[in-house]
C-alpha positions as a Markdown table, in Angstrom:
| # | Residue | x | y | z |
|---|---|---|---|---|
| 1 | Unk | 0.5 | 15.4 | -9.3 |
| 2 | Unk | 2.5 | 11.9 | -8.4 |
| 3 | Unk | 5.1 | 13.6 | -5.5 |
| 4 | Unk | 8.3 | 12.0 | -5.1 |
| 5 | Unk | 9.4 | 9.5 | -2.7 |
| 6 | Unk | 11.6 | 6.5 | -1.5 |
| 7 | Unk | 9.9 | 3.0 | -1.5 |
| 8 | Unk | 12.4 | 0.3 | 0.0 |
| 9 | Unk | 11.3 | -3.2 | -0.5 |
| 10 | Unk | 14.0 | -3.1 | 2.5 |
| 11 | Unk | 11.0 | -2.6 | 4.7 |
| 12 | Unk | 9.8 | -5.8 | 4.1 |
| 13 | Unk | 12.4 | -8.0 | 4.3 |
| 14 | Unk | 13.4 | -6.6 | 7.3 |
| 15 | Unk | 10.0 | -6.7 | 9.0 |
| 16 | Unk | 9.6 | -10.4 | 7.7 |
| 17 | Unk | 13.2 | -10.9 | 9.6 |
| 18 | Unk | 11.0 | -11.4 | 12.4 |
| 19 | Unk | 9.5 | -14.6 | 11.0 |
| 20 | Unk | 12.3 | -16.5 | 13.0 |
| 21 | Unk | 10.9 | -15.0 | 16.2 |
| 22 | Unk | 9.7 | -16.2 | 19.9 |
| 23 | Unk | 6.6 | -17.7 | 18.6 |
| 24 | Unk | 5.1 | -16.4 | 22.6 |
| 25 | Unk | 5.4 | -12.9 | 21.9 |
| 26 | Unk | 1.9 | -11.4 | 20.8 |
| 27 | Unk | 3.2 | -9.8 | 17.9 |
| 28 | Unk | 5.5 | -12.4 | 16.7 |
| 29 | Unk | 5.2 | -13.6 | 13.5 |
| 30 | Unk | 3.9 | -16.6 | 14.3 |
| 31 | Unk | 0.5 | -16.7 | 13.7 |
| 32 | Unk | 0.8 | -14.3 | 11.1 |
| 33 | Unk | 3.1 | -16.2 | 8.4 |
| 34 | Unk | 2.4 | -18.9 | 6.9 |
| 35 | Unk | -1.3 | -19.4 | 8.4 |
| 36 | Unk | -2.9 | -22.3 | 6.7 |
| 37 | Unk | -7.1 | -21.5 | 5.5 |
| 38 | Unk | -7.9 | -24.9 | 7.7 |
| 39 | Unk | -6.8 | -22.5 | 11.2 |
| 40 | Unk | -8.1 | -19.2 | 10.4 |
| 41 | Unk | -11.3 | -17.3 | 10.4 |
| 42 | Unk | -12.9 | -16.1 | 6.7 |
| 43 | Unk | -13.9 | -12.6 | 7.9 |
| 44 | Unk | -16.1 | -13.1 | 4.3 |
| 45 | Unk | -17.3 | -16.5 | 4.2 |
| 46 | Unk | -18.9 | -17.1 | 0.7 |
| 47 | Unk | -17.8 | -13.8 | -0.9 |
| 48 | Unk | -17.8 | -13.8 | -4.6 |
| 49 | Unk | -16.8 | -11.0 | -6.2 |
| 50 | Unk | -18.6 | -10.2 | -10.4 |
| 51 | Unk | -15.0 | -7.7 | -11.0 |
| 52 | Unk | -12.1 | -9.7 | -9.6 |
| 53 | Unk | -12.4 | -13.7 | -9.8 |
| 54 | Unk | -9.8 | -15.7 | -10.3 |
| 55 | Unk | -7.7 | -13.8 | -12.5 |
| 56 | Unk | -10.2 | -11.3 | -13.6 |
| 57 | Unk | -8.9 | -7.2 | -13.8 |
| 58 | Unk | -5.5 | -8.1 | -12.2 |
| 59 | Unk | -2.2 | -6.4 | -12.7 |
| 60 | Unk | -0.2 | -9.0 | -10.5 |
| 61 | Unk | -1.8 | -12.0 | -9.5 |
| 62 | Unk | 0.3 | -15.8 | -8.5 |
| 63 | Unk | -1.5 | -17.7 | -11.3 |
| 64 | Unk | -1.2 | -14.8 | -14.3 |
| 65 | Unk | 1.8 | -15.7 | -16.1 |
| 66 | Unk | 4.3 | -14.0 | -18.9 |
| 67 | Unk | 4.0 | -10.6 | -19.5 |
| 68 | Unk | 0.1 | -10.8 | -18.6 |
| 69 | Unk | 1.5 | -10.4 | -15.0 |
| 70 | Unk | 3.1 | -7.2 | -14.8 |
| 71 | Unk | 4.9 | -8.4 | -11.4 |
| 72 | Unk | 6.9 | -10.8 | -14.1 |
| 73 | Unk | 10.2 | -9.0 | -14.7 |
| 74 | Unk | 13.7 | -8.1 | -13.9 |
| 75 | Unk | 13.5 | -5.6 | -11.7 |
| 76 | Unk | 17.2 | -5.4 | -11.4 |
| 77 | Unk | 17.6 | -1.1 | -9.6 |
| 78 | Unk | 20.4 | 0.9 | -9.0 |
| 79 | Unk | 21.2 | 2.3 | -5.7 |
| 80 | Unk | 23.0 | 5.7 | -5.8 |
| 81 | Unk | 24.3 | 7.2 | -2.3 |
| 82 | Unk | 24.8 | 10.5 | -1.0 |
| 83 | Unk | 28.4 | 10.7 | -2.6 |
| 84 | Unk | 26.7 | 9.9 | -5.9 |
| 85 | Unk | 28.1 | 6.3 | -6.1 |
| 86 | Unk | 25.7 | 3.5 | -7.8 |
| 87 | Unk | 25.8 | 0.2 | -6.9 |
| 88 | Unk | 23.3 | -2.6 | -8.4 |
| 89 | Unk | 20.9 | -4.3 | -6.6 |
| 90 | Unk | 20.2 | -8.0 | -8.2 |
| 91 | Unk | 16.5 | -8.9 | -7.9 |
| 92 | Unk | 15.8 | -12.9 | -7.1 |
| 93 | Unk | 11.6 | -13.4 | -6.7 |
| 94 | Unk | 11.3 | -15.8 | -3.8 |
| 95 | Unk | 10.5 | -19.4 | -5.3 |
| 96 | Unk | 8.3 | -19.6 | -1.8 |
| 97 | Unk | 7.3 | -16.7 | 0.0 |
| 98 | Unk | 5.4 | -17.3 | 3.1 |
| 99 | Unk | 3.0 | -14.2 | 3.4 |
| 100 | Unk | 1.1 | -12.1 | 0.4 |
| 101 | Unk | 1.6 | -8.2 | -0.7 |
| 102 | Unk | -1.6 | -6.5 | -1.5 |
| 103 | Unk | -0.6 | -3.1 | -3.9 |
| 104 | Unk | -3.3 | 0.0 | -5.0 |
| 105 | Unk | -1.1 | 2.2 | -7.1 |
| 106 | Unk | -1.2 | 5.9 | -6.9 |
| 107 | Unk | -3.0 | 8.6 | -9.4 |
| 108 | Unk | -1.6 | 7.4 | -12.2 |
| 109 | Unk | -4.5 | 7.3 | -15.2 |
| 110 | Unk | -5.0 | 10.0 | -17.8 |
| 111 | Unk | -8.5 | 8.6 | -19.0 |
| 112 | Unk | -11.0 | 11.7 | -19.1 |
| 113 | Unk | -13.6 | 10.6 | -16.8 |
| 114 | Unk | -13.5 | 11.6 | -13.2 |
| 115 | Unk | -12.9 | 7.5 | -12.7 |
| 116 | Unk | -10.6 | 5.6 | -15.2 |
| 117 | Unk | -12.0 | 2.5 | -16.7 |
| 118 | Unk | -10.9 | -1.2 | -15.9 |
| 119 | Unk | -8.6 | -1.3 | -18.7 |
| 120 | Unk | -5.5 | -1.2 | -17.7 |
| 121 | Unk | -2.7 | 1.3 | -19.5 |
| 122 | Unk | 1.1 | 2.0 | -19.7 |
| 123 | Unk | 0.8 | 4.6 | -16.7 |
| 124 | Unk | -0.9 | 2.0 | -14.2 |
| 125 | Unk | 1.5 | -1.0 | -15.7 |
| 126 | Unk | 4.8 | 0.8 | -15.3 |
| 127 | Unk | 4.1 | 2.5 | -11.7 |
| 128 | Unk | 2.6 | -0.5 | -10.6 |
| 129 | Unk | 6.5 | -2.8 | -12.0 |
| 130 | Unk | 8.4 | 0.5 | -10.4 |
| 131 | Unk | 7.0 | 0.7 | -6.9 |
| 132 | Unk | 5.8 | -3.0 | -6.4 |
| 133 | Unk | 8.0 | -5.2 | -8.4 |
| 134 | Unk | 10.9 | -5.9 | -6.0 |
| 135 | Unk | 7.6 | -6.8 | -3.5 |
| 136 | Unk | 8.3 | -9.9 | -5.1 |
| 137 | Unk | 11.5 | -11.1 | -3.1 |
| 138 | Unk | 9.4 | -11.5 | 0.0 |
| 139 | Unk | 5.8 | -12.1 | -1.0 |
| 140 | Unk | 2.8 | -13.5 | -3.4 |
| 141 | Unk | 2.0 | -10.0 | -5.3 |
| 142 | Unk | -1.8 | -9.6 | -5.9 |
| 143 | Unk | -2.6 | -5.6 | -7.7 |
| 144 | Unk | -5.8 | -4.8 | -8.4 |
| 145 | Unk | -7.0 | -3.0 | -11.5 |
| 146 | Unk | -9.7 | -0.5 | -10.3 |
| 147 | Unk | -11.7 | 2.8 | -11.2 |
| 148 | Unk | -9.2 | 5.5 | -9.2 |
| 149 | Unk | -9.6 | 9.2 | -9.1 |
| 150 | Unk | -7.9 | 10.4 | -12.4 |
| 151 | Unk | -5.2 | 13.0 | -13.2 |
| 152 | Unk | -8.2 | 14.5 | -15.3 |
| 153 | Unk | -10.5 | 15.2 | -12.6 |
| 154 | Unk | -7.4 | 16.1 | -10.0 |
| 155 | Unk | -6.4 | 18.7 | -12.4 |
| 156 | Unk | -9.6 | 19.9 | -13.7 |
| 157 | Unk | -10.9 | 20.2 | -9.9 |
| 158 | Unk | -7.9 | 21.7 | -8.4 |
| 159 | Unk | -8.4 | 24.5 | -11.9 |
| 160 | Unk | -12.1 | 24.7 | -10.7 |
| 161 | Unk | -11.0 | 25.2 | -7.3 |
| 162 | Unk | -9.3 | 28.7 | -8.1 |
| 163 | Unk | -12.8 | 29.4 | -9.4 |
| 164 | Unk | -14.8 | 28.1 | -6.3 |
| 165 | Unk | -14.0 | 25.0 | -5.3 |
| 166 | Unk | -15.8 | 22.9 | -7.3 |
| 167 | Unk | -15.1 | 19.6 | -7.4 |
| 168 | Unk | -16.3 | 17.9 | -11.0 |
| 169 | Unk | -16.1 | 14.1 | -9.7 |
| 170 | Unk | -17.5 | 13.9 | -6.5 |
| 171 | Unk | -18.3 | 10.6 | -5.8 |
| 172 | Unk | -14.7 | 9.3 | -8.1 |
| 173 | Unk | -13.3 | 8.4 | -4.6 |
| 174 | Unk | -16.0 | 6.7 | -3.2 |
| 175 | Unk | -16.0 | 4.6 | -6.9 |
| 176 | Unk | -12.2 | 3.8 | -6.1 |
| 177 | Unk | -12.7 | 2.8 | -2.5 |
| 178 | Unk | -15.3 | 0.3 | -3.7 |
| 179 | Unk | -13.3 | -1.6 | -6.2 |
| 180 | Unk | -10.4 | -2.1 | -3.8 |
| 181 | Unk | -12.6 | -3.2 | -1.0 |
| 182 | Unk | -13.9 | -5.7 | -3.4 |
| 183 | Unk | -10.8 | -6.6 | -4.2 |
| 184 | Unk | -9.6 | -7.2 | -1.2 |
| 185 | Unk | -12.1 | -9.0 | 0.0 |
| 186 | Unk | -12.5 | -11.4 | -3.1 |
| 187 | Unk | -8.5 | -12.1 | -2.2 |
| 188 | Unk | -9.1 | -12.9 | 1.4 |
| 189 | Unk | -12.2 | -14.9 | 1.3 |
| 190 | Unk | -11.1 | -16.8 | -2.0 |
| 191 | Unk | -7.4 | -16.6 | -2.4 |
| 192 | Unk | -5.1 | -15.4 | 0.7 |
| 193 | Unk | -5.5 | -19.0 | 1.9 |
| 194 | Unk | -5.1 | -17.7 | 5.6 |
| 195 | Unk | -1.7 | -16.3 | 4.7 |
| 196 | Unk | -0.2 | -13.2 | 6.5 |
| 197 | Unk | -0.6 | -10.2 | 4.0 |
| 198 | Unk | 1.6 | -7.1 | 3.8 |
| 199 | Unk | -0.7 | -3.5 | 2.4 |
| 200 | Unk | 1.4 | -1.8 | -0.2 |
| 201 | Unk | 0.3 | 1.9 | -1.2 |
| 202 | Unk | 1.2 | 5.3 | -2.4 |
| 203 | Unk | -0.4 | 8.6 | -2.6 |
| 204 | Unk | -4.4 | 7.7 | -3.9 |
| 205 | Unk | -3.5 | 4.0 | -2.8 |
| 206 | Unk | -1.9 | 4.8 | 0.3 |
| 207 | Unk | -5.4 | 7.1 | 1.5 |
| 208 | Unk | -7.4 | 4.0 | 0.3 |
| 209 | Unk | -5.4 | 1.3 | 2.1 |
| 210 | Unk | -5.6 | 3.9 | 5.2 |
| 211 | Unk | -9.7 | 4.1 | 5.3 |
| 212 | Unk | -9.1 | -0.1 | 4.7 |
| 213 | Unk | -7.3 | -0.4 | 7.5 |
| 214 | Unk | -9.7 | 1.6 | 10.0 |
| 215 | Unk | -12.7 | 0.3 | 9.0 |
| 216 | Unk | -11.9 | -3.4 | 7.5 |
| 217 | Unk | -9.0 | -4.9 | 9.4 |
| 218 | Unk | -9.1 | -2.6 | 12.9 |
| 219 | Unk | -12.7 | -3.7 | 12.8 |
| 220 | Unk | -12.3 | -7.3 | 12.5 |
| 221 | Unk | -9.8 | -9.5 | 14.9 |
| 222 | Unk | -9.2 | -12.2 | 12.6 |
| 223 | Unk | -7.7 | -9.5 | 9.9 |
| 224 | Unk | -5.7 | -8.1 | 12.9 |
| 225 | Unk | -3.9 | -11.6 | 13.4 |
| 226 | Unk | -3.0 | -11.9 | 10.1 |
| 227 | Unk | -2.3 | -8.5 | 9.1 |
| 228 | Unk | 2.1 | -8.1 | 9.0 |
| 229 | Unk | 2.6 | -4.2 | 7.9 |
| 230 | Unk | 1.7 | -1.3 | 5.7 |
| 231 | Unk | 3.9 | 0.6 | 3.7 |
| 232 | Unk | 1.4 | 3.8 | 2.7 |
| 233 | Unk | 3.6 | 6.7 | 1.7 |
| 234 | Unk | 2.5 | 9.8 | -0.1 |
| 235 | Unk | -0.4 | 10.3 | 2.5 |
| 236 | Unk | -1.1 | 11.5 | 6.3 |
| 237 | Unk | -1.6 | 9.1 | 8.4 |
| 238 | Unk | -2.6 | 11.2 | 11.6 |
| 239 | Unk | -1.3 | 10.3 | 15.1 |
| 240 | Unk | -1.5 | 12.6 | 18.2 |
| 241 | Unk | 1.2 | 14.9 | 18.0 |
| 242 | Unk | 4.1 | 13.4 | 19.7 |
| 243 | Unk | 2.7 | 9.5 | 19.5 |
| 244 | Unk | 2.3 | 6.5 | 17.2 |
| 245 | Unk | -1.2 | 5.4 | 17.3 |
| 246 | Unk | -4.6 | 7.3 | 18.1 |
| 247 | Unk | -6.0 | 9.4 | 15.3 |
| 248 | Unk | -6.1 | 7.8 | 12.0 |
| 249 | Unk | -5.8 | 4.3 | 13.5 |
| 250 | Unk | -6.7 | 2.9 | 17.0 |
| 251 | Unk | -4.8 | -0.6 | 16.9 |
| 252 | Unk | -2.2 | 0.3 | 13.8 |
| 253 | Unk | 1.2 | 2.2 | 15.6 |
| 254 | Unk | 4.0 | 3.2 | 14.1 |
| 255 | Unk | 6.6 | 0.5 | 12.6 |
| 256 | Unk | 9.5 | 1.1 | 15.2 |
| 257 | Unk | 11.4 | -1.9 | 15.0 |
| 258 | Unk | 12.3 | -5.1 | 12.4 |
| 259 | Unk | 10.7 | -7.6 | 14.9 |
| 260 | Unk | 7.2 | -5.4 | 15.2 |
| 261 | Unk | 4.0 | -6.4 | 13.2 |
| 262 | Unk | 1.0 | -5.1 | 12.8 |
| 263 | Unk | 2.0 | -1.7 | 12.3 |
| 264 | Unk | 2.1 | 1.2 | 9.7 |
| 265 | Unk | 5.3 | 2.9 | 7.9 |
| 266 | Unk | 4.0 | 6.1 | 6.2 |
| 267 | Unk | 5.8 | 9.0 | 5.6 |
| 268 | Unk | 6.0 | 12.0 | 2.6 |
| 269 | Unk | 8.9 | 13.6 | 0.9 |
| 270 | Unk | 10.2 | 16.3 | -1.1 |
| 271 | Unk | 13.5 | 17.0 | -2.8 |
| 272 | Unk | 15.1 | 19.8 | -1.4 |
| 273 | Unk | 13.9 | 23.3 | -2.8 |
| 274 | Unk | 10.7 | 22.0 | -3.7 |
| 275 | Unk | 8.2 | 24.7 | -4.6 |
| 276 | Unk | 5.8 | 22.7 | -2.7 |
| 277 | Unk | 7.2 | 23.0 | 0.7 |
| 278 | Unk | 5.8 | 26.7 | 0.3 |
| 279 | Unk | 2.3 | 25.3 | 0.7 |
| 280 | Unk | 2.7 | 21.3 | 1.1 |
| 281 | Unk | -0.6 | 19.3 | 1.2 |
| 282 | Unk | 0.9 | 16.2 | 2.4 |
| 283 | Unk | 3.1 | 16.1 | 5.7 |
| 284 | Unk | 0.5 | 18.4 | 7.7 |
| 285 | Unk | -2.1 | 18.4 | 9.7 |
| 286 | Unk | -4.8 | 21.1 | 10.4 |
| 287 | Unk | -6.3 | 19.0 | 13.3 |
| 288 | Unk | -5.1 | 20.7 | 16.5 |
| 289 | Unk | -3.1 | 18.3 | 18.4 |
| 290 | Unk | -2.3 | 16.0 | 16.1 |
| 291 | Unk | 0.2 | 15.7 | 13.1 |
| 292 | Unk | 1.3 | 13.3 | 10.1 |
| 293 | Unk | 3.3 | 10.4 | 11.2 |
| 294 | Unk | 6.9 | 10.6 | 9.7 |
| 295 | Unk | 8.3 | 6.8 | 9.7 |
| 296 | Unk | 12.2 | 6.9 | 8.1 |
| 297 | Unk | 12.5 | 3.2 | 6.1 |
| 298 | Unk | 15.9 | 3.6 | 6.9 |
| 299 | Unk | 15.7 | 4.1 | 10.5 |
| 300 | Unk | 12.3 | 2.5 | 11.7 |
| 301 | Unk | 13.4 | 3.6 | 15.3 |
| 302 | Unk | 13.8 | 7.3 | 15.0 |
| 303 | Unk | 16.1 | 9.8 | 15.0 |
């Protein structure tokens, strides 16, 4: 049920371009990369978190090491254009990046409970190395392991669904959001350090990092200062149809430019011919007035 899509670590390095900004602009980097713990805010002073201290139920994490980080690799990709040429495209990890990447990776586990368990398998290992490895050329990668929705109960409910529409793991998201937020907040009161962070997502992730933003960082200023960007494809962000910000997300626009922080890039695809596209669940809205946001990562202004 994992859709295709494009992820560009492009997105980031670009966006972090802005790092070299006029520190007076309001959403210049400035106070958003690099911040040191002794000049910012904990939003959760004394959080401690039972699941995810130190090192505990992490998939990427600064201080796991070898192939017990899963962020450790050559992730060496291939580029292939339009005309069907390939060209490689070396991966260095930064020896000092300045902000943090926080990853939830999409419906990936085939345990048979409606939430997987904390052990993490191949499927959550490789998607998390294919869609966040490259992450490490501008940031500190942090992953989570946590209980997510599984393929199991997707594809048992959406069989049950034909029969009635019910749905056999009702509260599996609700489990899911929980471990994340945890997460998240174990890494920001104990481990961001005050550093700017950068949300990474797809699909399941990308809908949990969503509800994160507007209720967790939207909700909180000294989140808002730090937060750089979030790259949540493979769900519907909503926007008023025609604008950037105002459905989903009150404070959180559109990414439009390299120098802008604080905003969103989301977006959905399908390959051409996709039997999908005659009855998409992503891309759509069925809120009058208001549609999915459509960011291009190659083309953050439009067109």
């Amino acid at each position: 049920m994992i859709h295709r899509f494009l992820f560009s670590v492009a997105i980031a390095s670009l966006l972090l371009s802005a790092c070299g900004g006029d520190s007076s602009n309001s959403n210049s980097a400035g106070s958003r990369v690099g911040a040191s713990a002794a000049n910012t805010t904990n939003p959760f002073p004394g959080y401690q978190s039972t699941l995810y201290t130190g090192t505990s139920n992490w998939l990427c994490h600064p201080d796991l090491f070898g192939s017990s980080n899963v962020c450790n690799g050559n992730f060496d990709s291939t580029a292939v254009a339009s005309d069907a040429s390939a060209t490689t495209l070396s991966y260095t990890p930064a020896a000092a990046p300045p902000v943090d990447c926080f990853y939830v990776y999409p419906t990936t586990s085939i345990d048979l409970a409606g939430n997987s368990d904390l052990n993490d398998d191949l499927q959550e290992q490789q998607t998390t190395a294919l869609q966040f490895g490259r992450y490490g050329e501008v940031c500190r990668q942090f992953a989570p392991v946590y209980r997510q929705r599984t393929l199991t109960a997707l594809g048992l409910t959406t069989f049950t669904g034909a029969l009635g529409g019910i749905d056999i793991a009702p509260n599996a998201g609700e489990v899911a959001y929980a471990d994340v937020l945890d997460a998240f907040k174990e890494y920001i009161a104990n481990q961001s350090e005050g550093r700017g962070f950068i949300l990474v997502g797809h699909s399941q992730g990308s809908g949990i990092l969503r509800r994160l933003i507007a209720e967790e960082i939207e909700t909180r200023p000294e989140l808002m200062s730090r937060f750089i960007s979030a790259h949540i494809p493979g769900t519907n962000v909503l926007v008023p149809t025609g604008r950037d910000v105002g459905a989903s997300f009150q404070k959180v626009p559109a990414c439009r430019s390299a120098n802008q922080l604080g905003c969103v890039v989301a977006y959905v695809t399908y390959r051409a011919g996709d039997p999908q596209l005659d009855d998409p669940r992503f891309g759509l809205s069925a809120e009058e007035g208001k549609q999915a946001l459509c960011t291009n990562p190659a083309a953050l202004a439009g067109g």
